[in-house]
C-alpha positions, 0 to 999 in steps of 0.5 A: 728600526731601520735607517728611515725610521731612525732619522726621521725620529732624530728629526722630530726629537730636534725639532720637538726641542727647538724653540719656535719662531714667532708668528708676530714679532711686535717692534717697540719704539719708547723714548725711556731710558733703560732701567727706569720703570717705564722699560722695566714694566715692558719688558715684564710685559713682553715677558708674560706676552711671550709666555702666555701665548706659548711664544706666538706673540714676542716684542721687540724693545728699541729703548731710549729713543734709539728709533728717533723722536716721537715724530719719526716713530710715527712715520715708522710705524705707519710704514712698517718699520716699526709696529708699536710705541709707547707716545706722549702727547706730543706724540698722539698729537701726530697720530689723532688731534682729536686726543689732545684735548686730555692735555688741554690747560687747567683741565683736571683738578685730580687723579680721581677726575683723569680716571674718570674722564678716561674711563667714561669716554674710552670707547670714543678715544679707541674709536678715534684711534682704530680710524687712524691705524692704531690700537689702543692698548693701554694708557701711560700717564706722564703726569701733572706738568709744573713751571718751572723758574729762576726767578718767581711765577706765582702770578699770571703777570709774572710770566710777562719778566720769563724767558719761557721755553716752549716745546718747539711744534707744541699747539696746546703749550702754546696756546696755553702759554701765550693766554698767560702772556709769556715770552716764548722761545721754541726750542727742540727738547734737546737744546734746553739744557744748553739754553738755560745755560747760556740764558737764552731761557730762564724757564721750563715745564715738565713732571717732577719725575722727568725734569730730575734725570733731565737735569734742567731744575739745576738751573731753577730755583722755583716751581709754580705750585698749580699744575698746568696740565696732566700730561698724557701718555697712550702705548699704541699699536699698529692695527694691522698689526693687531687684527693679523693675530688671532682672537685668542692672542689679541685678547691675551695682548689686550688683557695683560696690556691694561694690567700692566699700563695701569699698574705703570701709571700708579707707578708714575704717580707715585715717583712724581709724588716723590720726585716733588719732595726730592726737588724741594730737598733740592732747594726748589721753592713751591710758590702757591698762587693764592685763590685769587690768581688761582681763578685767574689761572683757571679762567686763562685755560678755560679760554685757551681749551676754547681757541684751541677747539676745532683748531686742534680737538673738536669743540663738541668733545671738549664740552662733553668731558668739560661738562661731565667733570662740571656735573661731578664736581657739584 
């Protein structure tokens, strides 16, 4: 073999054995800390991305909130600093308005109805993302958000003698709260903890599973036992992004994406089902409103979801899905 020959076969062993660049590097920004399920499920999925499409595709995990808040993550994105997020609604809200009428007040009754409103309209909720850059990948449930109190709420009159905190640029927690006539005090998330300490606030609303690692039910000693609201949670990515990879990777994300987003939201359910009975071993206190209040809980969403339509989400969607769950429920 001559001199040639011999290098030119050296080459091609070296690089027959290194690995491949990828085609699509997809940078993801998610507020979850390392080690919860959130990045653990990721990162499964990253994983099988990568193998699956013989490492064309790979994903970059930026946990823990390390690209900045939900609103910075947007701006991120839409400007090619990053290409994919895991949002809450407050999030989504930053993206399509239009999407926040699934966290609307008293809108669902259970998990069953959530799945089904998901699912009959996910066409539109897709459409209404792909018109403003983003592909939907998968939904990511936060879960049934609950109040949060020093002192006793189990009566919409009660939330009059509360120092109530509300998620400072939140539209829907604050209509929905302002309906139950509460004192509210707008606050970054990041200061919470400080203001219950010092009493500025007496009162917060969060999932079970997040207000635990957040520390805040140290200072609480009840809950209000009726969900306010089922917090929503979509994983989304650039659509630029997403149309440059080819037909067979963007099935392969699409595919595995709602395999493991909807195995993470049963997930959620579930350490929120548990994280309710360890708040309770706790010494937290589930007061349930009896069935007159619970009306008159029901009634005050209801005519919060009305002032929040076109301000916030069209009136004509949220009819829709009010109606659908209204003939399922018959």
């Amino acid at each position: 073999m001559n001199t040639f020959k011999k290098t030119a076969a050296v080459f091609l062993l070296i690089f027959s054995l290194s690995p491949l660049k990828a085609q699509t590097v997809i940078k993801f920004a998610t507020l979850a800390p390392e080690g919860t399920s959130w990045t653990k499920t990721l990162r499964a999925f990253a994983g099988e991305i990568k193998e699956k499409t013989a490492g064309r595709v790979e994903i970059k995990i930026y946990a823990g909130g390390i690209s900045g808040d939900e609103k910075d993550v947007v701006r991120k994105i839409r400007i090619g600093q990053l290409n994919a997020a895991g949002f809450t609604g407050f999030g989504i809200g930053e993206i399509a308005p239009e999407i926040r009428v699934l966290d609307a007040p008293f809108l669902f009754s259970n998990a069953s109805e959530i799945d089904r409103i998901y699912s009959k309209f996910s066409n539109e909720f897709r459409e209404i993302f792909a018109k403003k850059g983003f592909e939907l990948l998968g939904w990511a449930e936060v879960g049934e958000v609950y109040v949060f109190s020093k002192n006793p709420i189990e009566k919409i009159s009660d939330f009059a003698k509360a120092k109530m905190w509300l998620w400072e640029g939140d539209p829907i927690a604050e209509q929905a709260f302002k309906e139950l006539k509460a004192n509210l005090i707008p606050l970054s998330i990041t200061d919470v903890m400080t203001s219950l300490q010092t009493g500025m606030i007496d009162s917060v609303y969060g999932t079970p599973n997040t207000i635990i690692p957040l520390q805040w039910y140290s200072k609480m000693k009840y809950a209000l036992d009726l969900p306010v609201t089922n917090a929503s949670g979509a994983v989304l990515l650039s659509k630029k992004v997403f149309d440059s990879l080819s037909p067979q990777d963007a099935s392969t994300l699409k595919d595995l994406a709602q395999k493991y987003f909807k195995t993470l939201t049963q997930e959620s359910r579930k350490e929120n089902i548990k994280a309710r009975e360890t708040l309770k071993a706790k010494g937290i206190i589930f007061l349930k409103p009896s069935a007159e209040e619970t009306a008159s809980f029901k009634k005050a969403g209801e005519e919060a979801r009305k002032k929040l339509a076109e301000r916030i989400y069209p009136m004509q969607l949220l009819k829709k899905i009010e109606t659908e769950l209204a003939q399922k429920s018959k």
